[in-house]
VOFIMI-12411 format. One line per 3 residues: their letters; for each residue x, y, z of C-alpha. Coordinates in pm, 1 decimal. Last residue first. Example, Ala and Ser with C-alpha at 12.3 -4.5 7.8 and 13.67 -1.06 7.14 Angstrom:
REM VOFIMI-12411
SA = 1367.0/-106.0/714.0 | 1230.0/-450.0/780.0
//
This chain:
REM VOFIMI-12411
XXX = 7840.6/-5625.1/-2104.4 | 8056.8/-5347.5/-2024.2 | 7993.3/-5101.3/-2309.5
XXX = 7613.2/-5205.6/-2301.0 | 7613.0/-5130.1/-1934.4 | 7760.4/-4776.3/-2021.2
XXX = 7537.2/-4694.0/-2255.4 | 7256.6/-4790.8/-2035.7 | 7403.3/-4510.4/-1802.6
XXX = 7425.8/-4280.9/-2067.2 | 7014.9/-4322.9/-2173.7 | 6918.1/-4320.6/-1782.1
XXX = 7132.6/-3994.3/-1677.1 | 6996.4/-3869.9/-1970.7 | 6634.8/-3938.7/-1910.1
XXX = 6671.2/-3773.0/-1581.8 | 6668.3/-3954.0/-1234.9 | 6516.1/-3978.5/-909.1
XXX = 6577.9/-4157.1/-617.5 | 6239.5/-4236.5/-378.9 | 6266.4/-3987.8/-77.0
XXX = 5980.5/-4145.9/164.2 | 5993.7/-3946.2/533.5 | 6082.6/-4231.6/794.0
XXX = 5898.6/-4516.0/924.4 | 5884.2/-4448.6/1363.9 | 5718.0/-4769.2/1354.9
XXX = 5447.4/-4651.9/1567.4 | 5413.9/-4375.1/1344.4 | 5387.9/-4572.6/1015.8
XXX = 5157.1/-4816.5/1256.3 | 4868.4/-4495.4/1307.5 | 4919.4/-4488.6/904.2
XXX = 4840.7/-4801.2/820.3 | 4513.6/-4793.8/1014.0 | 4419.5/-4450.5/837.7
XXX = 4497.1/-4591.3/487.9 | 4271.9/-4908.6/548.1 | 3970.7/-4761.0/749.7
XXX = 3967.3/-4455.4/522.7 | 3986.5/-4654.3/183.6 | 3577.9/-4747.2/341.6
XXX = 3510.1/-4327.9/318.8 | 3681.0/-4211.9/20.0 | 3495.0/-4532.4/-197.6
XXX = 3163.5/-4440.6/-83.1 | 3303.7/-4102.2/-177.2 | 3382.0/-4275.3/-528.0
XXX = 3023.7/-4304.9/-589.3 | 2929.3/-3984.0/-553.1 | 2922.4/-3891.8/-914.9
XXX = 2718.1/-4197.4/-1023.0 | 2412.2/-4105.5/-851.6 | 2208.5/-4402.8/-819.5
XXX = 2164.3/-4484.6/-499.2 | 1857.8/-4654.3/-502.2 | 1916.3/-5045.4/-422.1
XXX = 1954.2/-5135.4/-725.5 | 2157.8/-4853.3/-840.3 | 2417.7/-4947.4/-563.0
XXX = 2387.4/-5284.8/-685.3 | 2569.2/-5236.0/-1024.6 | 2776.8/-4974.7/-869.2
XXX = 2990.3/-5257.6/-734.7 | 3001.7/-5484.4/-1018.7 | 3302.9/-5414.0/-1268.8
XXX = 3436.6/-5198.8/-1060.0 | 3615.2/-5482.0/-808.6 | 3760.8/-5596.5/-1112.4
XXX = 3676.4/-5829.6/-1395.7 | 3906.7/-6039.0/-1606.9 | 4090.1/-6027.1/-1857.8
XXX = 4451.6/-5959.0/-1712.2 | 4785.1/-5970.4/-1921.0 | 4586.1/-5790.8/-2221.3
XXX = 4745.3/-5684.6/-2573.5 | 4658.3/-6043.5/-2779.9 | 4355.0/-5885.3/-2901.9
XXX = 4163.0/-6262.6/-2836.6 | 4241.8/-6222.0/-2494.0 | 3988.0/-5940.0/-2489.9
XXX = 3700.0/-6094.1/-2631.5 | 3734.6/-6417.7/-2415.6 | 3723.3/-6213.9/-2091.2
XXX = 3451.2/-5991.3/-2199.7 | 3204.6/-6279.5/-2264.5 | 3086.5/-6456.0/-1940.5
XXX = 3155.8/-6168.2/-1766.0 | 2929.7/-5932.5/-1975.4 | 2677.5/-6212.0/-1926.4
XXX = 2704.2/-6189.0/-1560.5 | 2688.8/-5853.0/-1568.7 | 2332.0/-5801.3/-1783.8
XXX = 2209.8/-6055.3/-1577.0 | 2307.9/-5735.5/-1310.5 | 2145.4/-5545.1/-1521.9
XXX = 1820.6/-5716.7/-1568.0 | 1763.8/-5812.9/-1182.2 | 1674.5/-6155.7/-1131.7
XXX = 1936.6/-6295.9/-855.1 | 1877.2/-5956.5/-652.2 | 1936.4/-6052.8/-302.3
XXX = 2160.9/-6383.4/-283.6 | 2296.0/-6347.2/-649.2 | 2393.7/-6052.5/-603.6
XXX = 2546.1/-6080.8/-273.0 | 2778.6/-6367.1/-476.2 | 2834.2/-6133.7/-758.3
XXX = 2973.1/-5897.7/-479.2 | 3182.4/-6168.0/-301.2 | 3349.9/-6276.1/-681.3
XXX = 3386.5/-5871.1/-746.6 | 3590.1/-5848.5/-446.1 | 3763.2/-6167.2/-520.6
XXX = 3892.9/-6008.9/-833.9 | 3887.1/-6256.2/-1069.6 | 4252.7/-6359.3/-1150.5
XXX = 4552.1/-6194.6/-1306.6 | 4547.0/-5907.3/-1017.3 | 4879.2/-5648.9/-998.2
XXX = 4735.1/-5363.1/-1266.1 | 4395.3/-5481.9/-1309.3 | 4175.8/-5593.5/-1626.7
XXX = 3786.9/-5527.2/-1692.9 | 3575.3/-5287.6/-1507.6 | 3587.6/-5054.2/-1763.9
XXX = 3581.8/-5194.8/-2141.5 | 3836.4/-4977.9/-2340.4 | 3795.5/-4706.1/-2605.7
XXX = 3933.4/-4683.4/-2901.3 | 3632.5/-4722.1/-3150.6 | 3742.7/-5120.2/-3213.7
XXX = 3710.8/-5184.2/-2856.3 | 3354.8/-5026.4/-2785.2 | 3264.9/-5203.4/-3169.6
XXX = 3361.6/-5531.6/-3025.6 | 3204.0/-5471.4/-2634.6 | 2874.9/-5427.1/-2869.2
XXX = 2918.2/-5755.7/-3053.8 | 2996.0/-5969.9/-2795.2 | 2689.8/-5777.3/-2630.0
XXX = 2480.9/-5896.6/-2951.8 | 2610.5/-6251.5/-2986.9 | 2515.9/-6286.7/-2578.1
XXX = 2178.4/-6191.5/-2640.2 | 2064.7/-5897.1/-2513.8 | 1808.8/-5870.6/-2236.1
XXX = 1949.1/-5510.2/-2087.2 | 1882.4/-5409.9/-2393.4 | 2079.5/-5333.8/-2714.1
XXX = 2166.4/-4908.8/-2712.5 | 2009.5/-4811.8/-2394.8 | 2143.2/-5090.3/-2208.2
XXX = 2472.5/-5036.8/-2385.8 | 2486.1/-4674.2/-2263.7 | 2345.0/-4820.3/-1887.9
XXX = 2692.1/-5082.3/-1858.4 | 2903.8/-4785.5/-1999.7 | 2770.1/-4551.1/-1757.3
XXX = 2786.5/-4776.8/-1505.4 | 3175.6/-4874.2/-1548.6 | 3236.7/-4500.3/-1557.9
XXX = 3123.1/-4477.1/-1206.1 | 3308.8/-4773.3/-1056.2 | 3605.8/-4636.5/-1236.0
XXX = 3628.1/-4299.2/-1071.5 | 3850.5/-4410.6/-789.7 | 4150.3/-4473.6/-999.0
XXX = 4217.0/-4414.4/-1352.6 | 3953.3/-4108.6/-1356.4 | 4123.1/-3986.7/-1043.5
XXX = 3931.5/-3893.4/-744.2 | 4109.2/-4113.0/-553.8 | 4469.3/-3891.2/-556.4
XXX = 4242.3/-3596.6/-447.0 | 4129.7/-3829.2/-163.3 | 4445.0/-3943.9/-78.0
XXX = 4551.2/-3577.5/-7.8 | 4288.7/-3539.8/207.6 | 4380.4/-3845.5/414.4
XXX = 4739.0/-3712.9/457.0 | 4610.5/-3361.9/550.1 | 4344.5/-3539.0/817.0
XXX = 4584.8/-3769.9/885.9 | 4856.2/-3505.7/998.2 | 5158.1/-3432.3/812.3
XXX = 5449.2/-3537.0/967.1 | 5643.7/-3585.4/616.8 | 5563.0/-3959.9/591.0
XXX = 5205.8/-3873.6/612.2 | 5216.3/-3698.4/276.3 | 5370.1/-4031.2/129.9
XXX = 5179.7/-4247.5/354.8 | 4778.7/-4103.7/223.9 | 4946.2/-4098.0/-121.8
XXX = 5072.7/-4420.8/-113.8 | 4739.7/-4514.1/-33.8 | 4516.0/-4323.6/-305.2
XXX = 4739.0/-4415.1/-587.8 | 4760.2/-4768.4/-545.8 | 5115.5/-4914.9/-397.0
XXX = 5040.3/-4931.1/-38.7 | 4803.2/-5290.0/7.2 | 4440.3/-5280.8/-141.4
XXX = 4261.3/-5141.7/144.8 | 3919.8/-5041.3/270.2 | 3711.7/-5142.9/-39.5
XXX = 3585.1/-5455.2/71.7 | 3463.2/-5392.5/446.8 | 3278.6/-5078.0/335.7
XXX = 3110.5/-5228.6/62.7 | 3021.7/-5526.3/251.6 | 2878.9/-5300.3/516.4
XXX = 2711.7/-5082.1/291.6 | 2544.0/-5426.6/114.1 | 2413.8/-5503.1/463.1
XXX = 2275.2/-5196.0/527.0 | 2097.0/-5182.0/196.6 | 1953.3/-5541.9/258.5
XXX = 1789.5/-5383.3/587.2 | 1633.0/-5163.8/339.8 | 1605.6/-4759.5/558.8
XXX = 1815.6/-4544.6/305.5 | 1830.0/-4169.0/340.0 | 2227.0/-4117.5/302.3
XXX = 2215.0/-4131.8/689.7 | 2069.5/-4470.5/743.5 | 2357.9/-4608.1/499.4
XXX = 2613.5/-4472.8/705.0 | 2441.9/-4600.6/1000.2 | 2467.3/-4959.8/808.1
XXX = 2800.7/-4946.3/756.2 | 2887.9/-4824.5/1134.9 | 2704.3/-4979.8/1372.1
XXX = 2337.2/-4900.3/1433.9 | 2252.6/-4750.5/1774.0 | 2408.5/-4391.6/1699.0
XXX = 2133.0/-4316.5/1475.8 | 2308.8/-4012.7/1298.6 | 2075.9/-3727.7/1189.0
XXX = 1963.2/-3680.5/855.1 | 2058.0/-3349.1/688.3 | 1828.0/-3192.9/435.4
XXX = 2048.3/-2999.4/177.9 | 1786.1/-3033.7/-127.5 | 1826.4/-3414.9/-204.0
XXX = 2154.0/-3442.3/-471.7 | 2411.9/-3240.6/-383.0 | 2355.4/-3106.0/-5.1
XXX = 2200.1/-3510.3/65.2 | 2502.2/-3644.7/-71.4 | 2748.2/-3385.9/68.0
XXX = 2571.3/-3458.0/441.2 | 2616.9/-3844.5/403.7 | 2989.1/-3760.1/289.8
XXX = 3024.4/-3540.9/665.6 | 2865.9/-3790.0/851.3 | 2984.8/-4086.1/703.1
XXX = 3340.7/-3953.7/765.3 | 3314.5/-3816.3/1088.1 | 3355.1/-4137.2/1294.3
XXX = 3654.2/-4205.2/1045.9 | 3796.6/-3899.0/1136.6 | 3795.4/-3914.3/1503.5
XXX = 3984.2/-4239.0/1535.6 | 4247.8/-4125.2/1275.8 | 4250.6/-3826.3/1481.0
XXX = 4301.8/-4007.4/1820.5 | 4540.7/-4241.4/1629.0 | 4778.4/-4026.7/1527.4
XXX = 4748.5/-3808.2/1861.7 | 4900.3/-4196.9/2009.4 | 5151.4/-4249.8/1711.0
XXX = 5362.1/-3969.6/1790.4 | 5467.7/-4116.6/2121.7 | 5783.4/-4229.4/2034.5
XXX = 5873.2/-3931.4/1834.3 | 5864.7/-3682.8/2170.0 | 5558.5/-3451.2/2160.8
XXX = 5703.3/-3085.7/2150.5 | 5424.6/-2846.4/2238.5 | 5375.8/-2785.4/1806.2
XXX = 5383.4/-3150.0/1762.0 | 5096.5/-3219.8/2015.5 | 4838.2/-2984.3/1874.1
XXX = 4907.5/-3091.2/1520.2 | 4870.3/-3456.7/1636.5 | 4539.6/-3374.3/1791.0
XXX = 4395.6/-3182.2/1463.7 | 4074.7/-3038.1/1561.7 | 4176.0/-2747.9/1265.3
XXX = 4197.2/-3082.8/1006.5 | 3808.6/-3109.9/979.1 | 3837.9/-2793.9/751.1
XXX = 4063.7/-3006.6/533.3 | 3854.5/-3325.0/555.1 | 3508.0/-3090.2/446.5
XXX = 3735.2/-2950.2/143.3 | 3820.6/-3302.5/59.2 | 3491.9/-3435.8/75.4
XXX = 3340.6/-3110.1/-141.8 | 3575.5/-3149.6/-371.2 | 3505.6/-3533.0/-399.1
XXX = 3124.7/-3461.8/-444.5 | 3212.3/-3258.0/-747.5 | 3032.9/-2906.5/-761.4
XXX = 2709.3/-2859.0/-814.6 | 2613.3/-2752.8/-478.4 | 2837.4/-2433.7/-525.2
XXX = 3115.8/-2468.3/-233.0 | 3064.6/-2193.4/60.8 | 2800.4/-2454.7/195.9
XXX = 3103.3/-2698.9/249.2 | 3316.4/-2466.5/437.2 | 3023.2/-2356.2/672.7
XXX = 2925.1/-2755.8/693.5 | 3293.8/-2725.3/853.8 | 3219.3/-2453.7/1074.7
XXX = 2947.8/-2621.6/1262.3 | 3148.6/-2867.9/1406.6 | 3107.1/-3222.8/1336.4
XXX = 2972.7/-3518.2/1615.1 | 3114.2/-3830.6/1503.3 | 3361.5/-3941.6/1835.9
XXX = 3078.8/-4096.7/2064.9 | 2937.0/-4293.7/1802.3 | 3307.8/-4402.0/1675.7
XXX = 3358.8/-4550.7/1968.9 | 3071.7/-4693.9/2047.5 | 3089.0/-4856.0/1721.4
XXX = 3463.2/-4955.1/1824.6 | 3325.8/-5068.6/2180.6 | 3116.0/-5289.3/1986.6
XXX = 3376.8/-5456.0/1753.5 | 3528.4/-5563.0/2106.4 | 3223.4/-5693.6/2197.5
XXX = 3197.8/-5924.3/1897.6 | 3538.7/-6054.5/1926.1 | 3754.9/-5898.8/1710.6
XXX = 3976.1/-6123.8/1453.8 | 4369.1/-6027.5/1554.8 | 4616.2/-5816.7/1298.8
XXX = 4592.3/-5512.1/1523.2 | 4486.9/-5245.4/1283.0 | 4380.6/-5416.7/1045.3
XXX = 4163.6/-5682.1/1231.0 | 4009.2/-5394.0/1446.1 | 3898.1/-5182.2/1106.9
XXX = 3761.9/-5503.6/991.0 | 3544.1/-5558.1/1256.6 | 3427.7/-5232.6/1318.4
XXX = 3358.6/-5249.8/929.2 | 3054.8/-5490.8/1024.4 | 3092.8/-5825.2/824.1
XXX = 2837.9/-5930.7/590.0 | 2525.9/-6118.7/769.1 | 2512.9/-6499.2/820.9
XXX = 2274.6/-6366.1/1162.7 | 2276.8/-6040.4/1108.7 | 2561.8/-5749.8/1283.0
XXX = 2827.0/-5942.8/1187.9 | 3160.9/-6049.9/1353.7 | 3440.0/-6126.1/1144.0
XXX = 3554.5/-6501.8/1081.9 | 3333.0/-6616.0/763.2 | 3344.8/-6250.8/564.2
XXX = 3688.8/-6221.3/659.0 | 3779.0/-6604.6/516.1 | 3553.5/-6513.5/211.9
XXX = 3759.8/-6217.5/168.7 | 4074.4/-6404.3/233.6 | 4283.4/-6339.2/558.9
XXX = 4663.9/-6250.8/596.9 | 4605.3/-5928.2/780.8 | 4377.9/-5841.3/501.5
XXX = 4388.4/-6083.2/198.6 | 4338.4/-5935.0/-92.3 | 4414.3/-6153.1/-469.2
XXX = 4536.0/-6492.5/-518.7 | 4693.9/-6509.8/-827.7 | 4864.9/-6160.4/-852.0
XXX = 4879.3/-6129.5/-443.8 | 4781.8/-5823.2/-316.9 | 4883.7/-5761.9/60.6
XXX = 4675.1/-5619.1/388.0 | 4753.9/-5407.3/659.1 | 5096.6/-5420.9/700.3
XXX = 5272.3/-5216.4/455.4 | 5628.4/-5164.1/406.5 | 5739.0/-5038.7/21.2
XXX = 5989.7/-5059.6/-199.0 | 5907.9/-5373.6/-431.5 | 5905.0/-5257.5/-772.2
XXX = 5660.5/-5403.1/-981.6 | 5518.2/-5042.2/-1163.8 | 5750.6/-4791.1/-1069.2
XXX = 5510.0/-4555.0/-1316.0 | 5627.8/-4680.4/-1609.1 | 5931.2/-4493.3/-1679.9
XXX = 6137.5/-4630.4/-1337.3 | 6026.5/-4964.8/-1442.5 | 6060.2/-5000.3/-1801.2
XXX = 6457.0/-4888.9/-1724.8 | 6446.1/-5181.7/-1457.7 | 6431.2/-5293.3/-1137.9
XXX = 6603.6/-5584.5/-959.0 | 6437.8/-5785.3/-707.7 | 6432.1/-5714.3/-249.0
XXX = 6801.8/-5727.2/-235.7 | 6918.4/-5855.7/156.3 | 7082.3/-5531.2/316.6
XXX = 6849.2/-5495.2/623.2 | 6840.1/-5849.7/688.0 | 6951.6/-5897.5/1049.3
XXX = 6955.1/-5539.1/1163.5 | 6611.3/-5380.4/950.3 | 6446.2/-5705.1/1007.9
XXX = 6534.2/-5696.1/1414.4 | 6460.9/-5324.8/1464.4 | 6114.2/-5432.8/1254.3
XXX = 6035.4/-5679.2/1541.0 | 6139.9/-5494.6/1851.6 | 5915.2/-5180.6/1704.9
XXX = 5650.4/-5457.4/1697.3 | 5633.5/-5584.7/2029.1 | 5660.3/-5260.9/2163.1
XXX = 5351.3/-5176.2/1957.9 | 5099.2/-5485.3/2056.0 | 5036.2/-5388.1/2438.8
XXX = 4967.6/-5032.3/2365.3 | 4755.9/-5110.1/2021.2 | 4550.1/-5356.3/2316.5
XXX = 4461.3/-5034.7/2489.8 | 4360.5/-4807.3/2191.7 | 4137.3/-5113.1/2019.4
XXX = 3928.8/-5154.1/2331.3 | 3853.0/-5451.3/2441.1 | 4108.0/-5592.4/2614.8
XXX = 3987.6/-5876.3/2850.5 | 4048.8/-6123.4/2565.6 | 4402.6/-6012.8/2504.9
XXX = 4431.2/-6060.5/2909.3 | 4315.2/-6397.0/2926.5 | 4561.1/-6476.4/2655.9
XXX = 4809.7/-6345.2/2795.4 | 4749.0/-6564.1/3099.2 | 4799.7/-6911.3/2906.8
XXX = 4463.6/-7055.7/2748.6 | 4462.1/-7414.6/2835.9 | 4382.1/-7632.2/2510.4
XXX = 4102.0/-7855.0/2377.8 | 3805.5/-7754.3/2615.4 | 3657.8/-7660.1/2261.8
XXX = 3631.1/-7292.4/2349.4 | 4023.7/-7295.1/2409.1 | 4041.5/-7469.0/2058.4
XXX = 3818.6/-7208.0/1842.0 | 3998.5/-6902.5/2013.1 | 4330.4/-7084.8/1910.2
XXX = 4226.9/-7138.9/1591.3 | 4064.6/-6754.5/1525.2 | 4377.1/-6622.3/1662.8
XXX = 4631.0/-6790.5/1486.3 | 4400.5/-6725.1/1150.9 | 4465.3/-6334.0/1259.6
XXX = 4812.9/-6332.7/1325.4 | 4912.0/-6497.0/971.9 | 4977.4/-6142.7/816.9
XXX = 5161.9/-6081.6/1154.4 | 5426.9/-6339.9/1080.6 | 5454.6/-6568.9/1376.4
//
């Protein structure tokens, strides 16, 4: 079975065993006495080095599509040359992570309420192993993590030495990179680790990283924006919401929307910026934290991470300017004149999606569920209700529709979080899950260093020649 389709196998067969319906055989008893994530990654790998040896053998020279001139000049846009298990983008369809849905991940994954989000424990264990967690093996990952998250002194030194005005992302990355001298795979390299156990320190810091992340963002937050008070972890709350206790906020509804948040914006298959970054640098033997750092930088980009923030700012502008009670004729009108001045409507359109996004669909959904009368996010819905139309009337856009930015820092400000400059840490710290997963399996898989082919605009403009010649 394909290991996108792993999970839904396991959720059936868990669902007929319970049911008195089938026998389980005796790996079966075993995958459900494994609990933690490091023990059942040693009983999945073999398994999966056999698999790719296989592909590579029996189909290694089967043609993947053709590319094109518009390709290689457009940013390699469409061309399929990449292996990456965690999750996949369909254009129609959108996410699925280890071949689930959203709403299939938000029904299967354990929660920490009753019909509650899913806990990023969860999540993390579904991408890294391609099975749904039980509930206590999500717990020994919160455990985990707990035991894992506590952050040496020297790397609040690093921070501190940054003024307090300076980007949150900055900061993050400078924290990673000073995070990086606890390096285990460093360590390991340098005394001569053979290749086919490079995956084991890559996963120890992959492990410890993400149980430092909160810690170190929640500490940038408070250092930027509350007067450098520093709230200590409450290591009995799992790992959304303990994020969310840290950045200073106690609404049980706030730790839910931190874990949908989390869960959501982990991973987007290898192709966006921050991801192929994370594998590019990793492909070289950097470590995570160097990888992940370099991810960051690539997140921080105004067309990439920084759109959740510019689509508030446009969303507040045009409250200030009609009212967040404006009639549909006068937001038609007001996302007109944005068009006509040159400037585009953010949230709106994606580069692989020609659907919804069902990232925004799951947070309009939470909206509606906790904050149904809230002015801006009516404000949303009516922006969704009109956008679409407006901009397929230009004739210039493949994709319409709204985003995953069109609605997330929508209910951040709700809730209180309203510092628009730190929302694409939020973003750093749930693309950590996805990037970091991916790259403990690039090491399994013993993937080698990425070396793309290159070429000049005259090799390009004589070789078309020559096709034209020959045609």
């Amino acid at each position: 079975m394909a290991m996108g389709g792993r999970a839904r196998g396991v959720a059936s067969k868990l669902r007929r065993i319970s049911a008195g319906c089938e026998i389980a055989p005796h790996w079966w008893f075993r995958r459900l006495l494994t609990t933690d994530l490091r023990s059942r990654l040693v009983e999945l790998i073999p398994g999966e080095q056999e698999r790719l040896k296989k592909l590579k053998k029996e189909h290694g020279s089967v043609p993947l599509g053709q590319t094109t001139v518009d390709m290689a000049i457009g940013g390699m846009r469409g061309i399929k040359g990449m292996l990456w298990e965690t999750s996949l983008l369909d254009p129609e369809e959108g996410i699925r992570f280890r071949g689930l849905s959203i709403p299939e991940c938000q029904e299967k994954l354990p929660a920490a309420v009753s019909d509650g989000e899913p806990i990023p424990e969860g999540l993390f264990w579904l991408l890294v192993t391609g099975e749904v967690p039980s509930k206590e093996q999500a717990a020994t990952l919160t455990k985990d993590w707990a035991s894992r998250s506590d952050i040496p002194g020297h790397v609040y030194d690093v921070v501190n030495a940054l003024p307090s005005n300076a980007h949150p992302m900055t900061q993050l990355t400078a924290g990673v990179m000073a995070l990086q001298t606890d390096s285990e795979f460093q360590k390991a390299y340098e005394k001569g680790i053979h290749k086919s156990k490079f995956w084991e320190p890559v996963y120890e810091d992959s492990m410890n990283l993400i149980a430092r992340l909160p810690g170190l963002a929640s500490y940038i937050y408070q250092r930027t924006y509350h007067g450098g008070k520093l709230i200590e972890s409450n290591k009995s709350l799992d790992y959304g919401a303990n994020f969310a206790h840290m950045l200073g906020f106690k609404e049980p509804k706030m730790h839910e929307l931190m874990r949908l948040y989390l869960t959501i914006h982990s991973d987007h298959e290898g192709g966006n910026v921050s991801a192929h970054t994370v594998r590019l640098v990793g492909s070289a033997l950097s470590d995570p934290y160097l990888s992940f750092a370099a991810g960051m930088n690539g997140l921080a980009g105004p067309l990439h991470g920084l759109a959740n923030q510019e689509v508030l700012r446009w969303i507040n502008e045009a409250v200030e300017a009609i009212g967040a009670d404006a009639s549909k004729e006068k937001l038609t009108k007001y996302v007109k004149d944005t068009l006509n001045s040159g400037k585009v409507v953010p949230g709106y359109g994606h580069a692989v999606l020609r659907k919804t996004d069902p990232r925004y669909t799951c947070q309009r959904e939470f909206a509606l569920k906790h904050l149904p009368d809230d002015p801006i996010f009516k404000m949303v819905s009516n922006l969704y209700e009109v956008v679409p139309d407006i901009l397929l009337e230009t004739g210039k856009v493949k994709n319409p529709w709204p985003n995953v930015d069109a609605h997330s820092g929508v209910l951040l400000q709700y809730f209180g979080l309203t510092e628009e400059n730190y929302y694409t840490v939020l973003f750093g710290v749930s693309r950590a899950l996805g990037v970091l997963a991916q790259l403990v399996w690039d090491r399994a898989l013993g993937l080698p260093i990425e070396r793309p082919k290159s070429m000049t605009m005259e090799w390009l403009e004589n070789y078309c020649k020559k096709q034209t010649v020959t045609a």
